[in-house]
N, C-alpha and C positions, 0 to 999 in steps of 0.2 A: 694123137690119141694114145701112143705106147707111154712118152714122158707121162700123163694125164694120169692113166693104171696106175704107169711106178709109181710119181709123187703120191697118191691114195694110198698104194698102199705101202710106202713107205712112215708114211706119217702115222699110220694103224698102229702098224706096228711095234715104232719108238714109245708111242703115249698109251697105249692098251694096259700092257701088264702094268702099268704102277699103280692102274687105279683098284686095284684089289687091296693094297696095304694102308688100312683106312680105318679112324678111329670115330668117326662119324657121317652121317650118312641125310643129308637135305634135299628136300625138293624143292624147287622153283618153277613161277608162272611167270616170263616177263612181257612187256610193249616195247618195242623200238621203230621209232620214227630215222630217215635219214633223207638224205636229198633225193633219192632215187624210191622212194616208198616208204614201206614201212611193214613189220612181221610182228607175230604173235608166237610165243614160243614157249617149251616146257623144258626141265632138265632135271639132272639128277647130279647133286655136288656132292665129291670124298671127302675129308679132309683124312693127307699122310699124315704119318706116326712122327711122333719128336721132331716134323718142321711147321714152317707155318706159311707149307705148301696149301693150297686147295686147288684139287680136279675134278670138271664136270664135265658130263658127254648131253649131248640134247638134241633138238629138232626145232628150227622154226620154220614157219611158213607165213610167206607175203606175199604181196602187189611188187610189183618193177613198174616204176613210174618213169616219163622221161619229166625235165623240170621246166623245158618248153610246152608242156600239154596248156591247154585251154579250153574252159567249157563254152561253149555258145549257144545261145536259141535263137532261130528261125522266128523272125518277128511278121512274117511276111502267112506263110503255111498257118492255118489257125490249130488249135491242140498241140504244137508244135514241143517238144521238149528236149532237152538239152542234150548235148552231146560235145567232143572232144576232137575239134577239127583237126583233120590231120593224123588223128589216130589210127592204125590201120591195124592192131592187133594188142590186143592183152595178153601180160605178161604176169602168171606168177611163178612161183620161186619155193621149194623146199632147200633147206641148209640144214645137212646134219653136221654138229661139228664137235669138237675136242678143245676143252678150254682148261690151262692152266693160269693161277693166280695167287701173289705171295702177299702176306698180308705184310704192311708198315705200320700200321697202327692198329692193334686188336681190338676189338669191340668188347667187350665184358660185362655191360647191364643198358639196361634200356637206354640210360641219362649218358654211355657215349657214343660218341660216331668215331667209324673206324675208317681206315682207307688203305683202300690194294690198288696194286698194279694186274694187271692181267692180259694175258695174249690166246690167241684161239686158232686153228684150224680147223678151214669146212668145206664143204664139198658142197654147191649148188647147184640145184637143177633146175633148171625154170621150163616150164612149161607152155608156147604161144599157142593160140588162136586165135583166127582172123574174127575181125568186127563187122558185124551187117547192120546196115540201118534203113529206115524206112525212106521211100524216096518218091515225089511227086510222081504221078504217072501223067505224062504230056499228051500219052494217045489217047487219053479217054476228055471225054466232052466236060467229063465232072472231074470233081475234088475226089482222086482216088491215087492207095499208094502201093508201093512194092516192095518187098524184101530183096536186098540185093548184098553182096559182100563192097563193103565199105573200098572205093578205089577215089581217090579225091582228084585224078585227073578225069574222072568221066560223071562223077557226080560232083556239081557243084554246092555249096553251103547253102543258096536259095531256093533248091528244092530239096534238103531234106528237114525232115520231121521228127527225127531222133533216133535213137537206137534202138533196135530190137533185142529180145532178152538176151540178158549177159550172156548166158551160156549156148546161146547158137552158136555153130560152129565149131562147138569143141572138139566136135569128135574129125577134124580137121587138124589138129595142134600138132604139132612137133616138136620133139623133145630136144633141149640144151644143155650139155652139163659143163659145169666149168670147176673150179680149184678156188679157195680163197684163204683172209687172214685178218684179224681183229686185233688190235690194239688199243687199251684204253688205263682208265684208271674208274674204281670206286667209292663210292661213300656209303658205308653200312650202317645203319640205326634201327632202333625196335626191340623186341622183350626178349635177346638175344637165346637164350634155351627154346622157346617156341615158336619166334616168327621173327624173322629178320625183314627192314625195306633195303635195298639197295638200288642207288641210281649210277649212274654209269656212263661216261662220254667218253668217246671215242673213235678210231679210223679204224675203216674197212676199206677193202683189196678185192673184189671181185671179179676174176676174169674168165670168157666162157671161150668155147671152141668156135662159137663163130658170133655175128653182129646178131641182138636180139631187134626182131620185127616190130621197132613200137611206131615210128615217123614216117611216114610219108616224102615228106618235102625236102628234109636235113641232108646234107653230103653225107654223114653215116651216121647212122644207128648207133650205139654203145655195144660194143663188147667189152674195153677195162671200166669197172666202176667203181672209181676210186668216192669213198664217200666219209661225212662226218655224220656219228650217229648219237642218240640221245637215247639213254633205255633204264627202266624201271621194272624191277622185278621183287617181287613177293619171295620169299626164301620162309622155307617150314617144315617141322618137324627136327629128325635129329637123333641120335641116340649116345 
């Protein structure tokens, strides 16, 4: 946990002050899907003076998925509806992070497309809580169910019925924080003084202090999650 602090705030500190010398000033909304989920995220991009730096700092927030999940329904239970066997807790995820990026190719009017390199660090926190689903009740004479916390050795898939609302449970969650790192490249286009699109492929580095709770059945849970990501973001404004 002490390496964890220093790395945080080691990295603050190096990337903080530059983003004050800054001759413009953007906002973005982006979507990034990757093998492990996927986040919705906002940020605020500098560009420095006389290079053809850009630094943004931001916030996203997602799902942590594992790539083994599976939906199923109970074909057996009637009203039955689907759920994620084996699943045993939902996982999401805030990353605030620190992104620098150099441009190769400028963009200068709508008709070109531009392309940067870019690398990031972020600090992630994801947040579990366990899953409950609805469960045949065998003691009653009738078709009746029960709320129970999701254990896939004591409830089998033929007697349940689905899950119960997402957020049961949460106030059961446990907190995770981990350390990460983004590497990709972009492609920019759009009315570049007003609205830029940019899409974005890339590898991410997520590592957390201990295994997050998503499986059941698997020898381990993910704690490194090395992933490829795909993302598109809206850029606008500017001055």
């Amino acid at each position: 946990m002490r390496v964890f602090i220093l790395a945080v705030v080691s990295c603050a500190t190096f990337l903080m002050p530059s983003l004050y010398a800054q001759e413009s000033v953007k906002g973005d909304i982006d979507f990034q899907i990757r093998n492990y989920g996927y986040d919705i995220g906002f940020g605020v991009q500098r560009k420095a003076k006389k290079i053809d730096w850009n630094e943004s700092v931001g916030l996203r927030i997602g799902s942590i998925n594992h790539p083994k999940e599976v939906f199923v329904i109970n074909q057996v239970l009637p009203a039955s509806e689907p759920f994620v066997m084996d699943k045993i807790s939902r996982v999401w995820s805030v990353k605030p992070y620190i992104q620098k990026s150099i441009q190769i190719s400028k963009h200068q009017s709508r008709f070109d497309i531009g392309f940067e390199l870019f690398g990031a660090l972020k600090i992630p926190m994801a947040y579990s809580w366990p899953i409950y689903v609805w469960v045949q009740d065998i003691r009653q004479p009738f078709d009746s169910y029960r709320e129970v916390k999701y254990n896939p050795t004591d409830h089998p898939p033929e007697q349940i019925g689905g899950e119960v609302s997402y957020f049961k449970g949460f106030n059961e969650g446990r907190l995770i924080p981990g350390i990460g790192a983004n590497l990709g490249f972009s492609l920019v286009w759009g009315a570049y003084r007003n609205w830029e699109n940019r899409l974005s492929l890339g590898f991410s580095q997520d590592l957390f202090v201990k295994e997050l709770p998503l499986m059941h059945s698997i020898d381990r849970n993910p704690q490194y999650l090395p992933a490829v990501f795909l993302n598109f973001a809206l850029v606008f404004g500017g001055n």
